[in-house]
N, C-alpha and C positions, 0 to 999 in steps of 0.2 A: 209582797206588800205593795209594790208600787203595781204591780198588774192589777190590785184590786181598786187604787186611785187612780188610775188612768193618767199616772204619772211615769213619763219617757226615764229611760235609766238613766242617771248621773252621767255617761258619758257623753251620750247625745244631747244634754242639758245644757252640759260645759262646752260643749263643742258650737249649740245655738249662743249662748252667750258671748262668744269670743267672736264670732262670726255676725253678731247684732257689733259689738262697741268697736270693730273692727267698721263695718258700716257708719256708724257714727262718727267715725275719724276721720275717714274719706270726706263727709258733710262740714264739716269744719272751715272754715276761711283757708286760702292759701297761706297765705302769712302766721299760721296759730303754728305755735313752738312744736306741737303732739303730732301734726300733720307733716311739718316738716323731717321731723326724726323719724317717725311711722316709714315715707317713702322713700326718704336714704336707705333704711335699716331692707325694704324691699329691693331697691336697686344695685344693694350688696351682696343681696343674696343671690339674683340675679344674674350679674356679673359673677359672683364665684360658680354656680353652675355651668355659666356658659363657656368660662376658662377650665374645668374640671375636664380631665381625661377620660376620669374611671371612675363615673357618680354611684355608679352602687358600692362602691366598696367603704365608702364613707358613709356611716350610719347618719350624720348631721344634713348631709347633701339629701338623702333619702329620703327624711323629715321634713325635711326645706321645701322637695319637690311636690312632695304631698301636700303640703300646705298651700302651693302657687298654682297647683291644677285645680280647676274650677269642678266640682260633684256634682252630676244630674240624676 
């Protein structure tokens, strides 16, 4: 059904979505409350990766990683 609307599958949908208002946060004023927690909530994640021994063994770290590496 969506192959015949040339509609991308739900997950690729959800995945541009989050990756557009993720975009939209960065654009925000330094000082906006959403932009500040946004780059803490990044530089935690961050920081636990780079103190992490044994990143694959933790399914959350794996998550984390895939999410901070940039897709071409």
């Amino acid at each position: 059904m969506e192959i015949e609307a040339s509609i991308p599958p739900p997950r690729i949908r959800f995945e541009k979505l989050c990756n557009s208002y993720a975009l939209r946060i960065l654009k925000f004023k330094e000082n906006h409350a959403i932009k500040k927690a946004y780059i803490e909530e990044i530089n935690e994640d961050r920081e636990e990766l780079a103190t992490s021994s044994s990143s694959s063994s933790s399914p959350r770290n794996s998550t984390i990683r895939h999410l901070l590496q940039p897709k071409t």
